[in-house]
C-alpha positions in Angstrom: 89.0 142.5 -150.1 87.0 143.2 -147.2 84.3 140.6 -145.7 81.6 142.6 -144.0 78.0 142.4 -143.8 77.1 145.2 -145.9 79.4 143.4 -148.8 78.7 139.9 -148.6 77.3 138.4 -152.0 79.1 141.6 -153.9 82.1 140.2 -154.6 82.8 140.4 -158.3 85.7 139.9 -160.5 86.5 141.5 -163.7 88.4 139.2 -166.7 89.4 141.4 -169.5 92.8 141.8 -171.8 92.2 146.0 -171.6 93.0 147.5 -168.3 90.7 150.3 -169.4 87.9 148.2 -170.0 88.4 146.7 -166.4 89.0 150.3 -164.9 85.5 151.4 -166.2 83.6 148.3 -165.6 85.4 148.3 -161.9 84.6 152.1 -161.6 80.9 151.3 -162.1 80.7 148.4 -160.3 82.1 149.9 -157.4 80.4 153.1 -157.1 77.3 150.6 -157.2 78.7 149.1 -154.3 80.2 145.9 -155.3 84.0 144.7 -154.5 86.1 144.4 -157.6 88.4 142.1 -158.2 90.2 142.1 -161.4 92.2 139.6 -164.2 93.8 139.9 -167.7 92.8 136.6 -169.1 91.1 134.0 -168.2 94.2 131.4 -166.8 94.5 134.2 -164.3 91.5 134.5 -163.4 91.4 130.9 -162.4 94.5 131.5 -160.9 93.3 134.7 -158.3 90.0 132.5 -158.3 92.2 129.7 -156.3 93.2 132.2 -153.7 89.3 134.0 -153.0 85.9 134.0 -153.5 84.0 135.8 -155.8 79.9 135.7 -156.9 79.8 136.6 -160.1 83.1 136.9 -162.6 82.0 139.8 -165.4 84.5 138.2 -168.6 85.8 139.5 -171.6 84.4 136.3 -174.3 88.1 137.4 -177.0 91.2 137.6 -174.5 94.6 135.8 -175.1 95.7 133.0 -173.4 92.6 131.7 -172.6 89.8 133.0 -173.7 85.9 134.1 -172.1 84.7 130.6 -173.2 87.3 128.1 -172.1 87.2 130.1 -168.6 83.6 129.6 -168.5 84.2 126.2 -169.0 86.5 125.7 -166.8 84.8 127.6 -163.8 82.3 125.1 -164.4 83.8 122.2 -163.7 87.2 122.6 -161.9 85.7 124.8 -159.0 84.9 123.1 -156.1 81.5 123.3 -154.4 80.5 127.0 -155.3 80.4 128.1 -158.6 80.1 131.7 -159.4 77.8 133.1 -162.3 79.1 134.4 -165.4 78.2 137.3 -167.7 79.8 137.7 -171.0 81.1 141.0 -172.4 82.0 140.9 -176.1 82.0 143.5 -179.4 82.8 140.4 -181.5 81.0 137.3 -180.9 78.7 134.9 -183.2 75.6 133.9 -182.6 76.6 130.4 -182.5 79.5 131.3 -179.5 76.3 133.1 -177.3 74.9 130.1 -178.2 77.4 128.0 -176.5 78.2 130.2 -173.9 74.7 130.2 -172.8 74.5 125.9 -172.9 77.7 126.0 -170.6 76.4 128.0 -168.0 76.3 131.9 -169.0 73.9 133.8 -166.8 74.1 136.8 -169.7 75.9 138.1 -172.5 76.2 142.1 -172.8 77.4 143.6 -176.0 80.5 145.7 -176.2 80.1 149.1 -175.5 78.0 148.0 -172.7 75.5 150.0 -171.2 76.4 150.5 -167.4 73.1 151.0 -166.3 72.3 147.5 -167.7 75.2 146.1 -166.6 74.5 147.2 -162.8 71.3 145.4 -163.2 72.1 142.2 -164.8 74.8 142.2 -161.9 72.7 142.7 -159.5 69.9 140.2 -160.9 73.1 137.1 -161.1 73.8 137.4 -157.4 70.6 138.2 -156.0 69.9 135.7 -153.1 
């Protein structure tokens, strides 16, 4: 990834077990003019999220390994000094998980199929200055 001017505070990364949902959501997102990063799971997200920065982290909530939750958990407490937003994709959550995910720190949960056009807004409101 780049550092310029025109890109600084657009760096987001995608965590989702499809690689077609993260080519679409990356596709979007890009032609919006944000940097993409991307992850199948959430322990390697936390693992790229070691080696570079990132704003906001746009996360599948049912992935293997670790799931949407535990990584939003974990980016809450085991990152050091800045700690990127979180919006939650999911087709199959419980009101009781948004819930949860929303007392731990989620800036946003979109459903599955997302809308794009509310996704480039809700991305654009979570790393607004």
């Amino acid at each position: 990834m780049t550092n310029n001017s025109s890109t600084q505070g657009r760096h987001v990364l995608i965590v989702d077990d499809e690689p077609a949902v993260r080519r679409m959501v990356r596709g979007v997102l890009e032609s919006a003019g944000f940097e993409c990063g991307e992850s199948e799971n959430g322990a390697t997200a936390l693992e790229w999220l070691q080696e570079h920065h990132t704003d906001l982290i746009i996360s599948d909530y049912q992935m293997p390994v670790m799931n949407g939750l535990r990584l939003l958990e974990k980016v809450q407490t085991s990152l050091n000094g800045h700690t990127p937003r979180v919006i939650m994709l999911s087709g199959v959550i419980e009101e009781k998980e948004k819930l949860k995910a929303i007392d731990l720190g989620a800036y946003a949960i979109i459903d599955k199929p997302c809308n794009f056009r509310e996704l480039v807004v809700k991305v654009n409101e979570a790393i607004a200055p």
